[in-house]
C-alpha positions, 0 to 999 in steps of 0.5 A: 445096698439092699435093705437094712439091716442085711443079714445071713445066718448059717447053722454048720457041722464042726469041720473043715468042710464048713470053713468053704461054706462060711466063705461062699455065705461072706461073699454072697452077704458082700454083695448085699451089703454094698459099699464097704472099705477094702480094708475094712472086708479084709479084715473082717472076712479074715477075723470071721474065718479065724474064729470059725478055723478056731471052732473047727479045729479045737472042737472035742472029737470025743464028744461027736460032731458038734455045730456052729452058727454064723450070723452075719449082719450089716447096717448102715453103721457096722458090719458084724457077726456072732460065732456060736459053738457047743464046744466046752468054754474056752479060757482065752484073754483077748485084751493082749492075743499075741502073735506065734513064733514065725517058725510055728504052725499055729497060734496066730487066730486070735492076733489075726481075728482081734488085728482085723476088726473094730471089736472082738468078744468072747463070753460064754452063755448057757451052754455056748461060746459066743464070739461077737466080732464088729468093725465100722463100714468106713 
């Protein structure tokens, strides 16, 4: 690994286009990051792109476009990373996600996002939703 803590942070417009840059930045953040277990990169890298999917696809079009920060940060203990959005607030209970039907096209995010890492949290601050999503290196 590189230096610790071993950061990136991304300002992106809210749409689908971002959802690729956030995977080319997780990638890029992996190879800085060294040693970390397969499991563990999955689970994260899938958690992170639910949220930023979430983002993007329940941001309200009528308000124009928005954006969100991903901010992703490893330390020789934790992998993390902050999703921020301008959307409104978001009513969610992450205690229980439950996964969608098998025949349903969406409503698996947050099962899937809350499955693949350690600790996930919603609160809303100021005028932004705020995600925190961590996992423990091993």
């Amino acid at each position: 690994m590189t230096e610790i803590p071993v950061r990136r942070s991304l300002d992106l417009a809210v749409e689908v286009e971002s959802i690729e840059l956030v995977l080319d930045a997780l990638s890029a953040w992996w190879l800085d990051v060294g040693d970390v277990e397969p499991r563990v990169r999955f689970g994260f890298d899938t958690a992170v792109i639910e949220i930023a999917g979430n983002v993007v696809e329940h941001a309200p079009a009528h308000r124009g476009p928005g954006r969100f920060t991903v901010e992703l940060t490893a330390d020789a203990r934790t992998v993390s990373a902050t999703v921020s959005d301008d959307a409104d607030p978001v009513d969610v209970d992450l205690s229980a996600p439950t996964m969608a039907d098998v025949d349903q096209e969406s409503g698996r995010g947050l099962a899937l996002a809350r499955a693949g890492v350690d600790r996930l949290r919603y609160q809303r601050v100021g005028d932004r939703n705020v995600w925190r999503l961590e996992s423990e290196r091993a």
